[in-house]
C-alpha positions in Angstrom: 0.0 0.0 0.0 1.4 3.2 -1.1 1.9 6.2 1.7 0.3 8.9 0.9 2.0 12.7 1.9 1.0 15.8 2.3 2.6 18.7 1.4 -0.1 21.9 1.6 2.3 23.4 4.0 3.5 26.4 1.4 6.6 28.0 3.1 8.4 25.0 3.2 8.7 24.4 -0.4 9.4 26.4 -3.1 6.4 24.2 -5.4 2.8 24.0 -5.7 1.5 21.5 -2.7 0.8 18.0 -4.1 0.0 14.9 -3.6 2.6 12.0 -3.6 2.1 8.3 -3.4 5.3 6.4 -3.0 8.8 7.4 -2.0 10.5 7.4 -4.8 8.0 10.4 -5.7 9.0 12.2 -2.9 12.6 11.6 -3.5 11.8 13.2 -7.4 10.2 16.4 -5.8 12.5 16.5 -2.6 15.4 16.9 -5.4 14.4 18.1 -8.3 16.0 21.5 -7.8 19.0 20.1 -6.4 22.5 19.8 -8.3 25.6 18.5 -7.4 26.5 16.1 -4.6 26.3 16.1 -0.7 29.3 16.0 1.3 28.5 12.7 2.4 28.5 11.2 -0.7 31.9 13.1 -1.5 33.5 11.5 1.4 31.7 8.2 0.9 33.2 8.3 -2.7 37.2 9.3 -1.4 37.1 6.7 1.4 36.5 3.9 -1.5 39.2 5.4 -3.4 41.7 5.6 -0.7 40.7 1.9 0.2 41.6 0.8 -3.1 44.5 2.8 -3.7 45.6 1.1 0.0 45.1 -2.2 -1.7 46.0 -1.7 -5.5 49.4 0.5 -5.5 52.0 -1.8 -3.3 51.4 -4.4 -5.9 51.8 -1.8 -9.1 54.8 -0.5 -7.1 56.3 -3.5 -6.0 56.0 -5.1 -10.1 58.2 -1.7 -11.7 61.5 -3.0 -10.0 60.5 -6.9 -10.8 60.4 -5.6 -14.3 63.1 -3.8 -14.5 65.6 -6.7 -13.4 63.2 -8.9 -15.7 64.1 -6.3 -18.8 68.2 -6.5 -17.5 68.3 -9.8 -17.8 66.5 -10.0 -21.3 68.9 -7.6 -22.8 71.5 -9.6 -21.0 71.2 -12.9 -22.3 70.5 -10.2 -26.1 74.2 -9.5 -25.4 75.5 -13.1 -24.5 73.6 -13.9 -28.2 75.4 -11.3 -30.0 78.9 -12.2 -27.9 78.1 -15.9 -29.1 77.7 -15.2 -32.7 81.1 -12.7 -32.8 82.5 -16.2 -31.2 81.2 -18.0 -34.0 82.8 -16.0 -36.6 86.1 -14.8 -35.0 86.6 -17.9 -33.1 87.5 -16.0 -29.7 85.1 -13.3 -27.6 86.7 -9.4 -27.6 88.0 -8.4 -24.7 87.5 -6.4 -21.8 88.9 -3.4 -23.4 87.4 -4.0 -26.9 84.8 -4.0 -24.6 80.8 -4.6 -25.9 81.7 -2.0 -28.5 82.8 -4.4 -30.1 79.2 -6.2 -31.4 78.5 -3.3 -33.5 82.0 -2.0 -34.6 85.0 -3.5 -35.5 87.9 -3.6 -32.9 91.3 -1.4 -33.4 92.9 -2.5 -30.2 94.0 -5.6 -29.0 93.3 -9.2 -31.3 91.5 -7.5 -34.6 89.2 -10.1 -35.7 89.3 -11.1 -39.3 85.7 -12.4 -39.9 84.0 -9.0 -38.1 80.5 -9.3 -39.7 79.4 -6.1 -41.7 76.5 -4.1 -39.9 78.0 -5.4 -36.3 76.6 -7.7 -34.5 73.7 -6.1 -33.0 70.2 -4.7 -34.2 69.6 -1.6 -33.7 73.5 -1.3 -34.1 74.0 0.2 -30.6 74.6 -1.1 -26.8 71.7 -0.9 -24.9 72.1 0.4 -21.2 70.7 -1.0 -18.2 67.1 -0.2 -16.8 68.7 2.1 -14.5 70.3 4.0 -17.5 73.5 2.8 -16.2 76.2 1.1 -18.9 76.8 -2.6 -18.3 80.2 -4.3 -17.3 81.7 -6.7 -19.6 84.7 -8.1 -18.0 86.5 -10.9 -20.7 88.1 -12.8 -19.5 85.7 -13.6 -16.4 86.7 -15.1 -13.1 86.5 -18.8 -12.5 87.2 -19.6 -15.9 84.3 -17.8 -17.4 84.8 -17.2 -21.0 83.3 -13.4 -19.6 81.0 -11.6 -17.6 78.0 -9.0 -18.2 77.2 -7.2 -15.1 74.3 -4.9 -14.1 74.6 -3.6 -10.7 71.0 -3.4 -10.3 69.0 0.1 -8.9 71.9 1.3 -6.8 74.8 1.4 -9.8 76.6 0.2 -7.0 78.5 -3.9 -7.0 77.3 -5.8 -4.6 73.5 -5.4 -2.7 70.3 -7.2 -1.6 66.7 -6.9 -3.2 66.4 -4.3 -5.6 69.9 -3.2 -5.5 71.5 -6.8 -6.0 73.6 -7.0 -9.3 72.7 -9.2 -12.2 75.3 -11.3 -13.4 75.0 -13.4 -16.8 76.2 -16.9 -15.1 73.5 -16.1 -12.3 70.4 -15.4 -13.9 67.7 -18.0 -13.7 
């Protein structure tokens, strides 16, 4: 059964009295000249935001660093390809002072290699650098009888380091 109101009392509203069965009725007259939101319903809407900005942003956060050693070790092991391949053709890896210069143009110093294949060894012909925009270490030989060793030392640019500032190495990576 729908309530019926009254609303003859004139001062009160700024419409003609009517009669109004139901409440969402009521609610229609009651704000019809309204605009724009109560504070409640502000508040309402910035708690539900903060909640999920509390739950959702650690996780984004935390991911940009997991990516970042994810994308050192992709162009790593892209180097260790293009290392390989010089290998292939020269029969020996260039050394630390060739340096990884040497994938996309031909050594002056040290052993010159005689196969050095035209247009480097590289595509786009250039050395990427880390994530952190820091260059990477190519030591050749490497120690403990690694043929060499390509280096990023992670966030801090610094050797050594836990978590996020830990160095990748190319005969550590998973």
């Amino acid at each position: 059964m729908d309530t019926v109101i009254d609303l003859r009392y004139e001062g009160l509203f700024d419409f003609k009295p009517v009669f109004i069965r139901g409440y969402k009725c009521l609610r229609r007259v009651f704000m019809k000249n309204q605009k724009g939101f109560t504070l409640i319903e502000i508040m309402v809407v910035i708690i539900i935001l903060g909640l999920l900005a509390g739950l959702v942003l650690p996780k984004f956060l935390g991911q940009e660093e997991k990516a970042k050693r994810e994308v050192a070790k992709t162009q790593i092991r892209s180097l260790e390809s293009a290392l390989d391949a010089y290998r292939l053709d020269n029969g020996f890896y260039p050394t630390t002072d060739q340096g990884l210069d040497a994938l996309i143009k031909k050594p002056e110093v040290g052993r010159i290699p005689a196969k050095w294949r035209e247009g480097g060894y590289l595509k786009p012909a250039r050395i990427p650098k880390d994530p952190w925009s820091k260059e990477y270490v190519y030591i050749a030989p490497g120690s403990e009888n690694r043929e060499y060793e390509i280096i990023s030392y992670g966030a801090d640019g610094e050797p050594g380091g836990e978590g996020n500032n830990a160095d990748i190495q190319s005969w550590k990576m998973e």
